[in-house]
C-alpha positions in Angstrom: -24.3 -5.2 10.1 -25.0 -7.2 13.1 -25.1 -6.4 16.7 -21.7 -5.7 18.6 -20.8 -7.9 21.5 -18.6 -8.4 24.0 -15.5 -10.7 23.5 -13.5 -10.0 26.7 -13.2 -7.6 29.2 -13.5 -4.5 27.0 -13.2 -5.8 23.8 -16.2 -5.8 21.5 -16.3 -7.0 18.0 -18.6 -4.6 15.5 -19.7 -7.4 13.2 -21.2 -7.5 9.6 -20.8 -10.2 6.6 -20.4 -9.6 3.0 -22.3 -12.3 0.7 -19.9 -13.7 -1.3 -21.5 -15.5 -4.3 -21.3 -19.4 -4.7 -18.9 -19.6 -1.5 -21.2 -18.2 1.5 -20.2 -15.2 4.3 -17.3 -13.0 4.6 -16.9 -11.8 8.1 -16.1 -7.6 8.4 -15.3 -7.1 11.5 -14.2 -4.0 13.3 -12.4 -4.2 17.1 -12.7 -1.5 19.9 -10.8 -2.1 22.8 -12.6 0.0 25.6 -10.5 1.0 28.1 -9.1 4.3 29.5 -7.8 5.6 26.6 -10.4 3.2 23.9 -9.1 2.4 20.4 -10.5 1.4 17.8 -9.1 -1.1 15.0 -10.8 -0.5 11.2 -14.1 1.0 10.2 -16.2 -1.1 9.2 -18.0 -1.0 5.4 -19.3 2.4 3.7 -22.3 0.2 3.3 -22.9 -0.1 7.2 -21.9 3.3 7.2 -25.1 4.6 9.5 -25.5 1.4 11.5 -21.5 1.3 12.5 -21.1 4.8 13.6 -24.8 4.3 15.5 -23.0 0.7 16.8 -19.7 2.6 17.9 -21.6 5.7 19.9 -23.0 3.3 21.7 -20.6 1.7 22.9 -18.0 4.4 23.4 -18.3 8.8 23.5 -16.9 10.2 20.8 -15.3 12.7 23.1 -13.2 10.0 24.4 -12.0 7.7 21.4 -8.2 8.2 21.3 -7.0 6.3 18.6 -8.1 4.5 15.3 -5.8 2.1 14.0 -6.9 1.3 10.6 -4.9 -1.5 9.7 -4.4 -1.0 5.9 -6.7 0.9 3.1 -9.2 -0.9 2.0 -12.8 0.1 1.8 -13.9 -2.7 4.6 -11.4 -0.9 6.7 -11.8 2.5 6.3 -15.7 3.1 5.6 -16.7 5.3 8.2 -12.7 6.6 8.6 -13.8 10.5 7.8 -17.0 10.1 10.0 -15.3 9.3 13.0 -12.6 11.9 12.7 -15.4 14.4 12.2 -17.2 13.3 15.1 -14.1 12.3 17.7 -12.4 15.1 17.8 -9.8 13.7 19.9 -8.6 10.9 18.5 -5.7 9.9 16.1 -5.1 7.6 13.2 -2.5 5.3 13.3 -1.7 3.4 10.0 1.1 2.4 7.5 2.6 5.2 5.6 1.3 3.4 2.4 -1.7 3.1 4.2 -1.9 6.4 4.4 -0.9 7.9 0.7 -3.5 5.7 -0.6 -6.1 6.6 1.9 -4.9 10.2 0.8 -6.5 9.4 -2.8 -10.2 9.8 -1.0 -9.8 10.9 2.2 -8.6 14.4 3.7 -6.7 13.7 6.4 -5.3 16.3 9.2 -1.9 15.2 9.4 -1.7 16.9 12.8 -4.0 13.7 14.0 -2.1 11.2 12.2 0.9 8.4 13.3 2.5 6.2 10.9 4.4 3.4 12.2 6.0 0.2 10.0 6.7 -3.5 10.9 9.2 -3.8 13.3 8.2 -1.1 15.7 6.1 -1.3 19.0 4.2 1.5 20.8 2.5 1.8 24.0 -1.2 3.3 24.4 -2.2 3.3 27.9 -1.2 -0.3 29.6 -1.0 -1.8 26.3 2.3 -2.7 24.3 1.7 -3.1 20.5 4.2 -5.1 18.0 3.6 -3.8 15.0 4.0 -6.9 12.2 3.6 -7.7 8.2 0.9 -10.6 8.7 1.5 -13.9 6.5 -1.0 -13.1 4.0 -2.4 -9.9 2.9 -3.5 -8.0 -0.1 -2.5 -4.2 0.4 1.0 -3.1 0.4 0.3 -1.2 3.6 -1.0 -4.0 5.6 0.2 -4.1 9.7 -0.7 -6.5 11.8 -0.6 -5.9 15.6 0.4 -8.1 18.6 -1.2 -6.8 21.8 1.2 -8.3 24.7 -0.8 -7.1 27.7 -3.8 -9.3 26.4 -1.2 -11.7 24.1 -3.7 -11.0 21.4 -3.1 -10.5 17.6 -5.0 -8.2 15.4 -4.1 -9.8 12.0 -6.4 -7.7 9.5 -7.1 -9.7 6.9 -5.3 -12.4 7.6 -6.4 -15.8 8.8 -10.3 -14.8 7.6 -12.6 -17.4 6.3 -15.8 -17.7 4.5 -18.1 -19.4 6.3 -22.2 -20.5 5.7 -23.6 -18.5 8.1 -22.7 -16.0 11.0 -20.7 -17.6 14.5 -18.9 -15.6 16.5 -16.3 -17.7 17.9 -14.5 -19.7 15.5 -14.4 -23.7 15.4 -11.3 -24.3 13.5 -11.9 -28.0 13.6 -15.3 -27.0 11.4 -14.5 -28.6 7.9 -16.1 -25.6 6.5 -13.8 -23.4 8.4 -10.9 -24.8 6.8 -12.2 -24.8 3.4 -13.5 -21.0 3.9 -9.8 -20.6 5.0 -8.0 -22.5 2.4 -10.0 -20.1 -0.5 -10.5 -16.8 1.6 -6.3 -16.7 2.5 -5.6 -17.6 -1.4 -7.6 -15.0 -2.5 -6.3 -12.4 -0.4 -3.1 -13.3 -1.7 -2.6 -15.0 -4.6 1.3 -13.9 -4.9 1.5 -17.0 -1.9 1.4 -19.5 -4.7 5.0 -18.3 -6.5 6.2 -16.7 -2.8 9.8 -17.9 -1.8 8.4 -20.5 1.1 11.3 -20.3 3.5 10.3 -16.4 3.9 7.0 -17.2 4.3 7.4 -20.3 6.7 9.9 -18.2 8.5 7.4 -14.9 9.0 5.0 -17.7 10.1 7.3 -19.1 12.9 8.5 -15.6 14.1 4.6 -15.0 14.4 4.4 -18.2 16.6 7.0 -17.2 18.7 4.8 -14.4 20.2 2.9 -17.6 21.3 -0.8 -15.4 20.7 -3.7 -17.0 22.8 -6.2 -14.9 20.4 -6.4 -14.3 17.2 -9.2 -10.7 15.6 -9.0 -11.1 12.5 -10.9 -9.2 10.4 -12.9 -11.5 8.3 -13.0 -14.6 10.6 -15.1 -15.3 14.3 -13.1 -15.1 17.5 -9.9 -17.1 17.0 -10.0 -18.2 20.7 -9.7 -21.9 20.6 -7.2 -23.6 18.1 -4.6 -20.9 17.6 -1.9 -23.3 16.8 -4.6 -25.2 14.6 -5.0 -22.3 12.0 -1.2 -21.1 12.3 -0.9 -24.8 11.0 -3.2 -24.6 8.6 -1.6 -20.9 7.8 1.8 -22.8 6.3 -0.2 -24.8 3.7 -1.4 -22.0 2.3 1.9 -21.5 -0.2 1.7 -25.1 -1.2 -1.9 -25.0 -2.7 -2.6 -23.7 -6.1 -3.5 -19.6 -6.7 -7.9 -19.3 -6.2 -9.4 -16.9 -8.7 -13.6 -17.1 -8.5 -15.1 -18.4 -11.1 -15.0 -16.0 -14.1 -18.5 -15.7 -16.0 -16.6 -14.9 -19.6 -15.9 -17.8 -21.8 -12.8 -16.3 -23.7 -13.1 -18.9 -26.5 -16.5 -18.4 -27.0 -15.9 -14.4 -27.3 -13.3 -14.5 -29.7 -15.3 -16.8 -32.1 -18.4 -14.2 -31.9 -16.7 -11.8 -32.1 -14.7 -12.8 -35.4 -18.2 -13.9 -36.2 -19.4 -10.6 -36.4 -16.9 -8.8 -38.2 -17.1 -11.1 -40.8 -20.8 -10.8 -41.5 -20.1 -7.1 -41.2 -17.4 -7.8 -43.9 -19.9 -9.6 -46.4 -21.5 -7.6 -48.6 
């Protein structure tokens, strides 16, 4: 994990990368908006279990977190999720109701501290009005998206993440290896784009665009400050290029004549 740091105001990005091999650096990030009532938005990684929760105390009491939005149930999102319930007793979870069966698998939850809420709905904590929204790509069923208006800011989860080289922390979308870190990261995410009806998509995309973001947290790319309209762009291609699977180390062919191989010298007498 890296070290935290200010984006705007009192919004501070919790950082850390996940090595992905051949391609370069997954950005995990988590968001906590620090205000009078602070929210948080994900967890962070079991494996920066320690460093996240000593990263988040210091930057907010745990007396006074209010909220954690954990945007949908994956392990990058939720690894410290029981921790900081533990340890803030006064804060809620707000997720998907999907979201929240599945995180039901590991997690005991006290369902007197949780709030479900689907696309299509908005809420208000403190001055801040969230849209809740289904983000163009994403690889959980319970995935929410949320569009901040007070700050016009979107939290997209995983959508619009990257792989990049090496750590930044605000985005240059005009980087050719942004775009190629984009072109494989939003693929992988969701390979169902590549057989998806691409009106619905394009259309999701443009109702998106209408909110007319000036920021985009995601949580596997830098800052999406600059360039907005750039990656929303580079967002509708994303149907239109071919399904990315890594690179698989088993050689099928080459298995099925070993094998065959050696039943029949276990066959021969």
């Amino acid at each position: 994990m890296r070290t935290p740091y200010k984006y705007r105001k009192d919004t501070y990005v919790l950082p850390s990368d996940l090595p992905i091999p051949g391609a370069g650096l997954q950005p995990v990030n988590a968001f906590l908006l620090r205000e009078r009532h602070p929210i948080l938005f994900d967890t962070g990684m079991p494996v920066d279990r320690e460093d996240f929760l000593k990263a988040l105390w210091s930057l907010v009491d745990p007396a006074d977190l209010r909220f954690v939005v954990v945007t949908h149930d994956d392990r990058d999102h939720t690894g410290t999720l029981a921790q900081i319930l533990e340890q803030a007793p006064n804060a809620k979870l707000i997720t998907n109701g999907v979201s929240l069966i599945r995180l039901s698998e590991e997690f005991h939850l006290p369902q007197d501290r949780v709030l479900t809420v689907n696309p299509g709905q908005s809420f208000s904590l403190g001055e801040h009005r969230f849209e809740v929204l289904r983000p163009p790509t994403f690889d959980s069923p319970g995935t929410i998206g949320l569009f901040d208006h007070a700050e016009e800011v979107l939290y997209s989860s995983d959508s619009f993440g990257t792989i990049l080289p090496q750590p930044v922390e605000l985005a240059d979308v005009d980087d050719p290896a942004f775009r190629e870190g984009f072109d494989i990261f939003n693929r992988a995410i969701a390979p169902w784009s590549a057989v998806t009806d691409l009106p619905r998509f394009h259309a999701n995309l443009r109702r998106l665009a209408r909110l007319n973001p000036r920021t985009i947290l995601s949580s596997h790319a830098p800052v999406i400050h600059h360039g907005v309209d750039t990656v929303i762009d580079a967002m509708s291609d994303i149907p239109l290029l071919p399904a990315w699977f890594p690179a698989a180390t088993l050689d099928t062919e080459a298995a099925l004549e070993l094998h065959e191989a050696t039943l029949a010298k276990e066959a021969s007498p």
